[in-house]
C-alpha positions as CSV (number, residue, x, y, z in Angstrom):
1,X,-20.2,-107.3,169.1
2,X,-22.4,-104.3,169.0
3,X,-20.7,-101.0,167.2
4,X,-20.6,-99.9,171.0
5,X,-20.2,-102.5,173.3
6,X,-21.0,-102.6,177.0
7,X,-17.7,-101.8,179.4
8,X,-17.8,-104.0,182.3
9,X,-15.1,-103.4,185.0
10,X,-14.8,-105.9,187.7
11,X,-12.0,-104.9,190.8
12,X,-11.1,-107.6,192.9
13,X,-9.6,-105.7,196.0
14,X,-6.5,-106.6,197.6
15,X,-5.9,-109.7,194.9
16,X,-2.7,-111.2,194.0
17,X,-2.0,-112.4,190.9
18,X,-0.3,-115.5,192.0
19,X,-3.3,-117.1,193.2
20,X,-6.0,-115.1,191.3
21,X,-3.9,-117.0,188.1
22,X,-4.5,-120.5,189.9
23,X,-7.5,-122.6,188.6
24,X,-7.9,-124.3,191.2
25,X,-8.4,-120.7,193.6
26,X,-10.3,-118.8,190.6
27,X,-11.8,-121.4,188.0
28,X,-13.7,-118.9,186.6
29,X,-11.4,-116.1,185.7
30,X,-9.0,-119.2,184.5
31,X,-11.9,-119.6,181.7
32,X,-12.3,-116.0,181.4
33,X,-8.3,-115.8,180.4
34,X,-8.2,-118.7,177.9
35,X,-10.8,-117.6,175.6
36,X,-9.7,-113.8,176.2
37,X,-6.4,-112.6,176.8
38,X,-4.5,-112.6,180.0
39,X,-2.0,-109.7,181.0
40,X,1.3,-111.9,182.7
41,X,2.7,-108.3,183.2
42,X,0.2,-105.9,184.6
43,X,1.1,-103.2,187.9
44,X,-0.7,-101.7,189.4
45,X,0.2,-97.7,189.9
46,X,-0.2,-98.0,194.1
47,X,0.0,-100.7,196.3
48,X,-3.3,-99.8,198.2
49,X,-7.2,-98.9,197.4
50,X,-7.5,-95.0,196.7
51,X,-4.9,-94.3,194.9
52,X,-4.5,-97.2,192.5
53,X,-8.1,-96.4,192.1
54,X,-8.1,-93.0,191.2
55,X,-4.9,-94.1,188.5
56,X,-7.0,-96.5,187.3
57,X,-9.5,-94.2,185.9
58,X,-8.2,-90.9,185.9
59,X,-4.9,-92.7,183.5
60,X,-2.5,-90.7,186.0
61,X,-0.2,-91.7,188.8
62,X,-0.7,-90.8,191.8
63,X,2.2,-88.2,192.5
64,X,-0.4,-86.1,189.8
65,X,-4.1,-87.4,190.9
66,X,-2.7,-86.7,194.8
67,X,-5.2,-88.7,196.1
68,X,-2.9,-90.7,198.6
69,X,-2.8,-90.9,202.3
70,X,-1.5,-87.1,202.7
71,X,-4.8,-86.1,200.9
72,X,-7.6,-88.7,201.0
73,X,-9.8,-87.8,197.8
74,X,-9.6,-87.4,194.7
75,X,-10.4,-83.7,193.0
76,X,-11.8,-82.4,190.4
77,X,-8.9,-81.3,188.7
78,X,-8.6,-84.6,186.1
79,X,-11.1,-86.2,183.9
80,X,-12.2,-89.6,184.6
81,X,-12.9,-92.7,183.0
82,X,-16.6,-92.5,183.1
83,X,-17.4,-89.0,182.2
84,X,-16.7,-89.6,178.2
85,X,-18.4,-92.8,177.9
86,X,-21.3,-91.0,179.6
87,X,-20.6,-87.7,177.2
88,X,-20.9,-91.2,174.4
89,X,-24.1,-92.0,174.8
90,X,-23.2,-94.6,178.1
91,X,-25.2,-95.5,181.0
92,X,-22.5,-95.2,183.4
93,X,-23.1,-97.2,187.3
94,X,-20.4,-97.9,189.9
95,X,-21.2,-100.8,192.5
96,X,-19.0,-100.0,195.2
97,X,-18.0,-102.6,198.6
98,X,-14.9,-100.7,199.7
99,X,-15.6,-97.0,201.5
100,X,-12.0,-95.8,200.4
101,X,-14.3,-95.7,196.3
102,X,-17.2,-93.6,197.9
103,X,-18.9,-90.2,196.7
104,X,-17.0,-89.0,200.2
105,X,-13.6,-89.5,198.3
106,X,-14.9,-88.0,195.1
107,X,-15.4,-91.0,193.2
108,X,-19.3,-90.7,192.1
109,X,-17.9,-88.6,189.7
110,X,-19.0,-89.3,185.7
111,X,-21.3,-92.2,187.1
112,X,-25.0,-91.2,186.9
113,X,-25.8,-94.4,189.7
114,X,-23.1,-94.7,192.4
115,X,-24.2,-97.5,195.4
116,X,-22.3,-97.7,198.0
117,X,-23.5,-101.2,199.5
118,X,-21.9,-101.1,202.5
119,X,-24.6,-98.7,203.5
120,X,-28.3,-100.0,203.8
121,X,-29.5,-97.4,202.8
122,X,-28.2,-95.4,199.8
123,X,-28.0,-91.6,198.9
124,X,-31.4,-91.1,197.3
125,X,-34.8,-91.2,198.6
126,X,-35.5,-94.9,198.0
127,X,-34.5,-97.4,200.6
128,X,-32.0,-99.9,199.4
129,X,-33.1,-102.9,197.2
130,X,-30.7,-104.9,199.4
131,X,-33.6,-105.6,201.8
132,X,-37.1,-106.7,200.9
133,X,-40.5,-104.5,201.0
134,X,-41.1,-105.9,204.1
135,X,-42.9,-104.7,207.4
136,X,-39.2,-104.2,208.4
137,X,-37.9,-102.3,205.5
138,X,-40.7,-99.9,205.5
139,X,-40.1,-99.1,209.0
140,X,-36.1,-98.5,208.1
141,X,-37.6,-96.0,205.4
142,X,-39.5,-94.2,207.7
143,X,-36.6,-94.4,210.2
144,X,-34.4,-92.8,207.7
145,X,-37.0,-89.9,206.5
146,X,-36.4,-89.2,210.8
147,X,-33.0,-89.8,210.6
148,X,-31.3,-88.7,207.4
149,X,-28.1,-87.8,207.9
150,X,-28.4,-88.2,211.6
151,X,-25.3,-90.7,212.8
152,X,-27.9,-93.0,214.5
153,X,-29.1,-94.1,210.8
154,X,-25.0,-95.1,210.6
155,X,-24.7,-96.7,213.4
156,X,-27.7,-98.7,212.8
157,X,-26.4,-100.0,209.0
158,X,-23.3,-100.8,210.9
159,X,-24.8,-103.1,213.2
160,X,-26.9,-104.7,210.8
161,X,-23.6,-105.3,209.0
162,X,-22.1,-106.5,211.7
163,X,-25.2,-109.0,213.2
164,X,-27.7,-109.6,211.0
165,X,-26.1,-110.4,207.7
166,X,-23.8,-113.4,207.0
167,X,-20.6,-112.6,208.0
168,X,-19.1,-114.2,205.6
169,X,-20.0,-111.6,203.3
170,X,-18.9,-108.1,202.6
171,X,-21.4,-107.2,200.4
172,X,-20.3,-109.3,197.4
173,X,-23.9,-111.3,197.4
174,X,-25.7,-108.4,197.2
175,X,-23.7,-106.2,195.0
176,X,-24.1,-109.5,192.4
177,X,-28.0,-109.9,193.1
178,X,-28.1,-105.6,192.2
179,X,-26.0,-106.1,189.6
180,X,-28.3,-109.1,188.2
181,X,-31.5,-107.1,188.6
182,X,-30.3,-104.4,186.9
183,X,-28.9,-105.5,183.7
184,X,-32.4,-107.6,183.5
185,X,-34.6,-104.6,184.4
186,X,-33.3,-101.5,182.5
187,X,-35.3,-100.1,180.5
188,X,-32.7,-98.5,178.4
189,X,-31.4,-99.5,175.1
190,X,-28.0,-97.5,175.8
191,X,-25.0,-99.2,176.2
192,X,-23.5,-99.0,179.9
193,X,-20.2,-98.9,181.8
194,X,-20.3,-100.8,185.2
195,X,-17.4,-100.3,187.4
196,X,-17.5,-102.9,190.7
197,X,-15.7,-103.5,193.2
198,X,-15.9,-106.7,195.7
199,X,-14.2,-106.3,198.9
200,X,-13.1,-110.0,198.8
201,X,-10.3,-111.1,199.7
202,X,-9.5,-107.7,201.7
203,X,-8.8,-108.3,205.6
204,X,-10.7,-109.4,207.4
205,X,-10.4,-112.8,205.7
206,X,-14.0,-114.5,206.9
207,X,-14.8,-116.4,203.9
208,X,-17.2,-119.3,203.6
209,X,-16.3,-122.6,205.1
210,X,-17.5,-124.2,201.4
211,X,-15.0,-122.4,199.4
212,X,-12.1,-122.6,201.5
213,X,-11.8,-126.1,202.8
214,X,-10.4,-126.7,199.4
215,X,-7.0,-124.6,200.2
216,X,-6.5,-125.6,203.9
217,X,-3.0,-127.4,204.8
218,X,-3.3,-130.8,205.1
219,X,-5.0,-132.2,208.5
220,X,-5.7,-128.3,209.4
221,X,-9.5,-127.5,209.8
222,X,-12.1,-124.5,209.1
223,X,-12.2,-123.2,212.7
224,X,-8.2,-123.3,213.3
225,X,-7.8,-121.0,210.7
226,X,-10.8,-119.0,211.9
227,X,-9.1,-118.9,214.9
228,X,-5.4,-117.7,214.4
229,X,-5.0,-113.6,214.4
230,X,-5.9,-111.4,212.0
231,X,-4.0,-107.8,213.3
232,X,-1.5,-106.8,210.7
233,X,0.0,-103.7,212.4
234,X,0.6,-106.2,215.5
235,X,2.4,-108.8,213.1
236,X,4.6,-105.7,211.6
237,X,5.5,-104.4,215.3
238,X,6.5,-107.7,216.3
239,X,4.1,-108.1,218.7
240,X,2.2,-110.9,217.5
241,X,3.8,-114.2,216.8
242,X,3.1,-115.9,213.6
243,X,4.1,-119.7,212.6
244,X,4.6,-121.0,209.5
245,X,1.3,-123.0,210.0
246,X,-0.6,-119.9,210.7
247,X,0.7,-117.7,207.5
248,X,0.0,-120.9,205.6
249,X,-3.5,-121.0,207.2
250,X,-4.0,-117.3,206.9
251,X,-3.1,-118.1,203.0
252,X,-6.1,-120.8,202.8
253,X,-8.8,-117.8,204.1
254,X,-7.3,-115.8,201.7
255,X,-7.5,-117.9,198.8
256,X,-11.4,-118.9,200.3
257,X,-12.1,-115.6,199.6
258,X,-10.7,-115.2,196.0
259,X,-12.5,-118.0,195.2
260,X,-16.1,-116.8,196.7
261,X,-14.9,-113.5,194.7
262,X,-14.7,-116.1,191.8
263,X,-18.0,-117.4,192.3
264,X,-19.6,-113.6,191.7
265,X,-17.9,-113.5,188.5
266,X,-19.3,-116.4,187.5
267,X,-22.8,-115.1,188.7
268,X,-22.5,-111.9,186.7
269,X,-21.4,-113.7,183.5
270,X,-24.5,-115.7,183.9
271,X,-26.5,-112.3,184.4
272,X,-25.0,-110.8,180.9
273,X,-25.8,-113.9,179.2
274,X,-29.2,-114.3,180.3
275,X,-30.3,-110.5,179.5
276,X,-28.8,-111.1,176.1
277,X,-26.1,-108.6,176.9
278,X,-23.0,-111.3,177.1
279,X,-21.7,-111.3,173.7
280,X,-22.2,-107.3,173.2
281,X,-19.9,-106.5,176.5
282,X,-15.9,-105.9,177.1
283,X,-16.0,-107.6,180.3
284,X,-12.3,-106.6,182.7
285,X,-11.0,-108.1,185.6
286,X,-8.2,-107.0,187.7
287,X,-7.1,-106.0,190.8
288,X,-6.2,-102.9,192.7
289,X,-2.9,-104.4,194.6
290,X,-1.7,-107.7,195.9
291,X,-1.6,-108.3,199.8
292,X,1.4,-109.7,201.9
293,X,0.6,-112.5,204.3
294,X,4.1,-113.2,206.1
295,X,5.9,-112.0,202.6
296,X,8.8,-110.2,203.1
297,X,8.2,-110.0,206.9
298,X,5.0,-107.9,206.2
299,X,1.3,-108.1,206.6
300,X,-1.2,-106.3,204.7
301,X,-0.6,-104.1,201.5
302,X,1.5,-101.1,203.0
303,X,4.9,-100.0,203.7
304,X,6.7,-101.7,200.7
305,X,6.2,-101.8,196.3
306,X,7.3,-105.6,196.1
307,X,5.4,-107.7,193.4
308,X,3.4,-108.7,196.3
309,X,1.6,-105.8,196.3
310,X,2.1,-104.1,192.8
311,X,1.9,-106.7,190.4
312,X,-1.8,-107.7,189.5
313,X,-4.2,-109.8,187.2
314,X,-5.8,-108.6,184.5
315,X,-7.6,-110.3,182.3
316,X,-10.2,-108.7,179.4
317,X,-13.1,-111.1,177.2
318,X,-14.9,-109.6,174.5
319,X,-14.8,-107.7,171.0
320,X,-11.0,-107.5,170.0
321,X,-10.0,-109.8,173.4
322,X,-11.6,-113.1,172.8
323,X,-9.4,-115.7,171.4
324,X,-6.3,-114.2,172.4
325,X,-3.9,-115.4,174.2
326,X,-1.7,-114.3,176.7
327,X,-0.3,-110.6,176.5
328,X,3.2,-110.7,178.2
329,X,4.3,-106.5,177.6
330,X,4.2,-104.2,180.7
331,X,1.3,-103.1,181.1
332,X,-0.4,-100.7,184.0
333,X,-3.9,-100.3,185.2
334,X,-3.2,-96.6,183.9
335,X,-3.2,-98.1,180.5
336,X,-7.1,-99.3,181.0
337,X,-8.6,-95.8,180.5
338,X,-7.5,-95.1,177.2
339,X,-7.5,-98.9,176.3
340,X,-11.3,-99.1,176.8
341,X,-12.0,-95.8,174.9
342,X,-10.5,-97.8,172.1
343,X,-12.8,-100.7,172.6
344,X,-15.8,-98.3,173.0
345,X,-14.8,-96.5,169.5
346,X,-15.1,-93.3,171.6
347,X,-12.4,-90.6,170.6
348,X,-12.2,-88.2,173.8
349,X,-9.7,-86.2,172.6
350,X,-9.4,-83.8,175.7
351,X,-9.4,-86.9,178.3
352,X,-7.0,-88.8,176.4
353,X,-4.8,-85.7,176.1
354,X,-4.7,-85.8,180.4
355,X,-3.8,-90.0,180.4
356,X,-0.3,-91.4,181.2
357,X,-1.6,-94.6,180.0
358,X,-1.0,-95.9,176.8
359,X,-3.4,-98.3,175.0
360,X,-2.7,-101.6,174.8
361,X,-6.0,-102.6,172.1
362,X,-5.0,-104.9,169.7
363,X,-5.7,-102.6,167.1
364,X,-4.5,-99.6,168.8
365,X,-0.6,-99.9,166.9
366,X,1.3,-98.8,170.2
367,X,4.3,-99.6,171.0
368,X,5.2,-102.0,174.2
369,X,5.9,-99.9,177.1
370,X,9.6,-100.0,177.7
371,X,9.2,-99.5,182.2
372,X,6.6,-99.1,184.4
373,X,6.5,-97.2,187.6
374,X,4.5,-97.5,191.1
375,X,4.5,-94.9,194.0
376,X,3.4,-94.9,197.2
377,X,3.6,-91.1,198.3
378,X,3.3,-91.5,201.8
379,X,2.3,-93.9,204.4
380,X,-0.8,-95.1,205.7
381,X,-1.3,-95.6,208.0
382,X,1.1,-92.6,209.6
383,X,3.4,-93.3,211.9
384,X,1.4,-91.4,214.6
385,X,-1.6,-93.6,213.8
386,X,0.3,-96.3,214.6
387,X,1.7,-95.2,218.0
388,X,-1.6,-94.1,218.8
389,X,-3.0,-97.1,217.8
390,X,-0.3,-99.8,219.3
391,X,0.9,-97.5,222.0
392,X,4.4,-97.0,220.4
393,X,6.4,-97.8,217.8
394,X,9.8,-100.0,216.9
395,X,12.5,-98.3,215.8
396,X,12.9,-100.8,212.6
397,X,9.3,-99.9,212.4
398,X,9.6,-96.3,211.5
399,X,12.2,-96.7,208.9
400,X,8.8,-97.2,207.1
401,X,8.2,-93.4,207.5
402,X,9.2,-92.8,203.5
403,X,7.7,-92.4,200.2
404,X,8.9,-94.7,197.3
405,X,8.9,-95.0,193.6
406,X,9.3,-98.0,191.8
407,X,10.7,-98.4,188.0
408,X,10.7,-101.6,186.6
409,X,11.3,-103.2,183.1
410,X,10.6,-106.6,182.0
411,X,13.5,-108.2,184.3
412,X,14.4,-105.8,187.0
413,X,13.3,-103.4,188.8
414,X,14.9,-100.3,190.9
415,X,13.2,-99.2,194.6
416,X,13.7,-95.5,195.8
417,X,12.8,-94.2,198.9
418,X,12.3,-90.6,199.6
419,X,15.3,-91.4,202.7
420,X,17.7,-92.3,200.2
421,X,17.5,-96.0,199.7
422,X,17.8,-97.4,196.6
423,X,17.3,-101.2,196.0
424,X,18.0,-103.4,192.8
425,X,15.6,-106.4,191.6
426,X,16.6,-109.0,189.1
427,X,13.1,-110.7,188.5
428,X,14.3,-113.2,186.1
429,X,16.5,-114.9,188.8
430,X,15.0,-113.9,191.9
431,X,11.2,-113.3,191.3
432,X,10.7,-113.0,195.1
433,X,12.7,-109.8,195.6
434,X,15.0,-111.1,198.5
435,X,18.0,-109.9,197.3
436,X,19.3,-105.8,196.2
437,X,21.9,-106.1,193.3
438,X,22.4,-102.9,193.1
439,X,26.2,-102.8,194.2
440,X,26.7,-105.7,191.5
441,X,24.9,-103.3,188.4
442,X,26.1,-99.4,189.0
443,X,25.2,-98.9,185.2
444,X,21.5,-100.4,185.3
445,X,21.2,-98.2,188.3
446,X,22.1,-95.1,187.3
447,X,19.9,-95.7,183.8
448,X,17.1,-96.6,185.8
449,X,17.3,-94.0,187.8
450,X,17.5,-91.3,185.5
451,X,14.5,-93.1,183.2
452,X,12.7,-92.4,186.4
453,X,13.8,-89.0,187.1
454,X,12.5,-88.2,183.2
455,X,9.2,-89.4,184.0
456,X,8.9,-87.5,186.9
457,X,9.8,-84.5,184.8
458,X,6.4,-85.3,182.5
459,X,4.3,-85.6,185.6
460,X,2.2,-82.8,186.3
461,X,2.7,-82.6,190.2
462,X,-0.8,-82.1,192.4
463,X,1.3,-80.3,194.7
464,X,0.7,-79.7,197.9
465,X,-3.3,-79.7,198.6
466,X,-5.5,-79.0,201.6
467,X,-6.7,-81.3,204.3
468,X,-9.6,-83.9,204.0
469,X,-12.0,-84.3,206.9
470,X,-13.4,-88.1,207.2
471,X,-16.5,-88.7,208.7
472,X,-16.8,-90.4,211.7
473,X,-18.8,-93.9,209.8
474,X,-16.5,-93.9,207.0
475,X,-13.4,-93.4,209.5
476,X,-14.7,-96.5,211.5
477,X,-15.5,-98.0,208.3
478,X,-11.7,-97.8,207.7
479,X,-10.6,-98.4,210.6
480,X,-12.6,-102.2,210.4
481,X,-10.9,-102.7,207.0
482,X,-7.4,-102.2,209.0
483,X,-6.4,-98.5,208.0
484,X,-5.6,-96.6,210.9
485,X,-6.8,-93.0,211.1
């Protein structure tokens, strides 16, 4: 391992660790895990994309990055994870399939190559290597020289999203083929830190027939999964009806799509190894959040902080990680920024003075985390979206109109809403959240609650910040991916 090793991030959105933890759904990250180590413990600090995101390399929660669904970027005001591996010496890229981690939401930051391959064609002057130098590319260049910035040039990238490419796909294909050419082609000597992050298995589950067949129920084929409904907010207001059958075929697209996620991994390894830049890399995999698919009566990854959602995988190869074995502390995905600065041999004393996170290097000599905490500062999408979306809303429905905090140690773990609800886990007997002890355990309670009230008292607050105008692509963008505007 080279005296500064390559940093490679790899986000699985929307995966839970139940199934990302299953050989038979992700063979690869099961190899990955047994000749690295494997987090059984890891949350995540948000239960959806921009904000467990923006903890993930700004090493804060979101209640101090304020990037949440009140205030849809994240500012300036932090130091993030790339920006001191670049200051190191780092070539620093981010490959990007999800539009919520775009330069729009102020994520480009630190990263001197940002592509956003859900567009065709990126930021700079060049048109996109994800099409050839054909007769047909160069007339999308000069269509774009005409065009730039003009919505036509978005509209266009959207329908060739929508018709032309395999629809199976959301950009996972060509994200690895960039990613393949690049580590082959650069010129530079430099060690680099790759973020990416594959949209698979985020809704809308379309994945290929080849890699879900596998999962299906028994006697249940490709198209009748295909075929059953795919509208969370409908599921949530009780106006669509969903059997058992269909949340168990739902389950099989989903776990189709971890496993085509899988096979990426297993195309990027290849990639390291054949530039000769395999056994000099810190290769990470994890997830953003979970997703419910009939769990707990919900659909999608909003609303709630159940382990569902919060609890993720995580699993590290490379330098100090291979041959380890399974790390079972707490752990959160705020923990990764100054974990990797450890790995990297890269002091960064003002950035790592602005973490939360502690890190959890083998040679770093911290102490295991004694809690971790989750928040969801408001929801998305708003109950206005949703009545302007579905034409009204259910009572039981807006009881969802809260913010929450989650605290939780290595058995329990307390739920507490900004309406006054408070709910009590015991994860050793009832892993699946069904049932609030609370009433049974008034002392646990009231310790939890004041652990949590302490570490509210360290966090620097954002406060209250100014609006965020979307654009109309991204918002439709969005609003494909299932967040309502």
């Amino acid at each position: 391992m080279a005296a500064q090793p390559n940093v490679v991030v790899v986000v699985a959105d929307t995966t839970r660790v139940d199934d990302a933890y299953d050989s038979q759904v992700a063979p690869t990250l099961a190899e990955l895990a047994t000749s690295g180590t494997r987090a059984t413990q890891a949350v995540s600090a948000a239960p959806w994309t921009l904000p467990s995101h923006a903890s993930l390399l700004t090493g804060a929660p979101p209640s101090e990055h304020g990037a949440h669904a009140d205030h849809e970027r994240l500012d300036d005001r932090l130091p993030v994870l790339p920006e001191p591996f670049r200051a190191a010496g780092y070539d620093t890229v981010c490959v990007s399939n999800n539009t919520w981690l775009s330069a729009e939401s102020g994520f480009d930051r630190g990263f001197e190559e940002f592509r956003q391959m859900w567009q065709l064609v990126q930021s700079d002057n060049a048109l996109s290597e994800l099409v050839d130098e054909t007769e047909e590319s160069r007339a999308r260049l000069v269509a774009r020289k005409l065009f730039d910035g003009n919505p036509v040039v978005n509209a266009a990238n959207t329908l060739y999203r929508q018709f032309v490419r395999d629809r199976s796909d959301d950009g996972a294909e060509r994200s690895t083929n960039w990613i393949a050419d690049w580590v082959t082609e650069r010129s530079s000597d430099d060690p680099f830190f790759l973020l990416v992050n594959y949209l698979e298995p985020h809704l809308e589950y379309r994945p290929p027939r080849e890699t879900t067949e596998r999962h299906l129920p028994e006697g249940a084929t490709y198209e009748e999964a295909m075929d059953v409904p795919q509208e969370p907010w409908e599921y949530l207001a009780g106006d669509l009806d969903l059997s058992e059958r269909d949340l168990g075929l739902l389950r099989a697209l989903y776990r189709g799509e971890i496993t085509y996620f899988d096979e990426q991994l297993a195309a990027i390894r290849t990639a390291l190894q054949a530039a000769g830049e395999w056994e000099d890399t810190v290769l990470v995999v994890t997830a953003d959040h979970g997703e419910n698919v009939g769990d707990h009566g919900m659909m999608d990854h909003q609303y709630c902080l159940y382990d569902t959602l919060v609890r993720v995988p995580l699993v590290l190869h490379g330098g100090a990680f291979t041959g380890g074995s399974d790390l079972e502390d707490l752990v959160s995905l705020m923990d990764l920024p100054p974990t990797l600065l450890d790995a990297a041999d890269i002091d960064a004393p003002e950035a790592r003075e602005r973490f939360h996170g502690t890190s959890f290097h083998p040679d770093a000599g911290t102490p295991a985390r004694e809690f971790v905490v989750s928040e969801y500062m408001a929801p998305q999408p708003s109950m206005a979206a949703l009545e302007r979306n579905l034409g009204r809303v259910p009572e039981d429905l807006r009881t969802y109109d809260r913010s929450l905090r989650a605290i939780r140690t290595d058995d329990h773990k307390l739920v507490r809403g900004s309406d006054g609800s408070e709910r009590l886990y015991d994860l050793d007997a009832d892993p699946g959240e069904a049932t609030d002890v609370s009433d049974a355990h008034p002392d646990l309670v009231a310790d939890l609650t004041d652990a949590l009230d302490d570490w509210l008292d360290s966090v620097d607050a954002a406060g209250e910040r100014g609006s965020v105008s979307i654009g109309a692509e991204r918002k439709a963008r969005l609003e494909q991916l299932g967040y309502l505007q």
